[in-house]
C-alpha positions in Angstrom: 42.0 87.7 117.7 44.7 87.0 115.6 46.7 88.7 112.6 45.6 86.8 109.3 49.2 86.3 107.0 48.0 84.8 103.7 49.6 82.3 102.2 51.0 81.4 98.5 48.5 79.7 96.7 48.6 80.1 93.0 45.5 77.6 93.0 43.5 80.7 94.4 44.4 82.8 91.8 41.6 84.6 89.2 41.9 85.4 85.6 41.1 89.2 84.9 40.3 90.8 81.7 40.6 94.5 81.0 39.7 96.4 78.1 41.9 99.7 77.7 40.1 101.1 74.9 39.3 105.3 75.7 40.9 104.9 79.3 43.5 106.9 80.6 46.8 105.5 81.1 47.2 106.7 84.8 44.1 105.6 86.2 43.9 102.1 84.4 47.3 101.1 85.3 46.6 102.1 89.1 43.4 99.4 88.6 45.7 96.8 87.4 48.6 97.4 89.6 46.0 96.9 92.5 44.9 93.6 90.8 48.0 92.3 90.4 49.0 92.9 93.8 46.0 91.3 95.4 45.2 94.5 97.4 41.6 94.4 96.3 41.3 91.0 98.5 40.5 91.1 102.2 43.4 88.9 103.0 46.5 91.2 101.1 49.9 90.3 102.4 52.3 93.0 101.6 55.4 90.2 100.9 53.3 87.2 99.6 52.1 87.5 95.9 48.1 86.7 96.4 46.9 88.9 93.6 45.6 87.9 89.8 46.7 87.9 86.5 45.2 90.7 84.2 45.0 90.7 80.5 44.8 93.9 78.7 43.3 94.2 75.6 43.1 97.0 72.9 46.6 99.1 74.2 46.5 100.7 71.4 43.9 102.5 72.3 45.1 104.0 75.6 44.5 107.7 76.5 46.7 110.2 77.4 45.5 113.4 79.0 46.7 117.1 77.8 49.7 117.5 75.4 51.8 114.1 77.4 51.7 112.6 73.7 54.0 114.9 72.7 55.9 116.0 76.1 56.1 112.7 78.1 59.5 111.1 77.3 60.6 108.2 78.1 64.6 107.4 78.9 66.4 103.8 78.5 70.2 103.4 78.1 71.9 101.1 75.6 75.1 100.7 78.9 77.5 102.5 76.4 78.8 105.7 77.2 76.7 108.5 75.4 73.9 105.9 75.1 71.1 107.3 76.8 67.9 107.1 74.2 64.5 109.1 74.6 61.6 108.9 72.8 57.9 110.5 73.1 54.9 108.6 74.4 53.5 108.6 70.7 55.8 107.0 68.9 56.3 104.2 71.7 52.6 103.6 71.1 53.2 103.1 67.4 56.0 101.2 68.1 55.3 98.7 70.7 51.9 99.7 72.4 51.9 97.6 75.2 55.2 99.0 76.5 53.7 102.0 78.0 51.1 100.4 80.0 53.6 97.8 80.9 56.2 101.1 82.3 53.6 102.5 83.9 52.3 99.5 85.8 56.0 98.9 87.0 56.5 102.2 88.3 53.8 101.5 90.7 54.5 97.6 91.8 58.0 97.1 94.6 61.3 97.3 92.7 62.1 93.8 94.6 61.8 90.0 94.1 58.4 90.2 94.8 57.6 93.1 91.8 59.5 91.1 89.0 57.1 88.4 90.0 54.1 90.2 89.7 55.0 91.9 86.6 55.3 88.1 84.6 51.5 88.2 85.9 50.6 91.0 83.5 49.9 90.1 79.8 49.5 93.2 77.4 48.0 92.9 73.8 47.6 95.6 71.2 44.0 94.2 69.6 41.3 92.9 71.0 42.6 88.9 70.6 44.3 87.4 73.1 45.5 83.6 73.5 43.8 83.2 77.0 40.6 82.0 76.0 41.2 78.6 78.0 41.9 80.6 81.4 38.3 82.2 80.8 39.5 85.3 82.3 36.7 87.8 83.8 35.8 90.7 82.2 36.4 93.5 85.0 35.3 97.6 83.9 37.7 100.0 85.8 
């Protein structure tokens, strides 16, 4: 019997919708991570991207467990000295809402080629629209 090594076929590849209204930040972006990795699929490949795209709707409405709203900070630097920048997991999601789901999907996909790939995979909106009506993406619960 012989090792199966998939192949790249973005023919192959599914349309998944995800609803992040009342879920919790942690567990729905190890769901989508999954999904866009392809590991859910018998035939996962570690270094070929065989995974779907995921559309999340309603970020806005993400969960955070305990007092994180308040205590979870997130860092980015401007590259000048002195510019390192932090800000609290609330205002981010009054802000730009879709950013934290979109930090905490990346902290869980390969810091490599093959991650910045998979990341252009994920599409994050705020409301409940979203402009892929024509991909007829399938609703998925996590």
């Amino acid at each position: 019997m012989k090792t199966m090594s998939a192949k790249f076929e973005p023919d192959q590849r599914k349309w998944v919708l995800v609803d992040a209204e009342n879920q919790v930040l942690g567990r729905l972006a190890t769901q989508v991570a999954m999904r866009l990795r392809g590991k859910h699929l018998p035939h996962f490949t570690p270094h070929v991207d065989t995974g779907d795209f995921v559309v999340v709707i309603n970020a806005e409405k993400i969960q955070l467990t305990g007092r994180k709203w308040d205590q979870k900070t997130y860092y980015r630097h401007t590259g000048y000295m002195g510019g390192l920048r932090a800000t609290t997991a609330k205002k981010l999601n009054q802000d730009k809402p879709d950013r934290l789901i979109r930090l905490a999907v990346w902290g869980m996909l390969p810091k490599n080629r093959l991650g910045r790939k998979l990341i252009k995979k994920l599409k994050i909106y705020a409301g409940a629209e979203h402009p892929h009506e024509a991909q007829q993406p399938a609703k998925v619960s996590l």
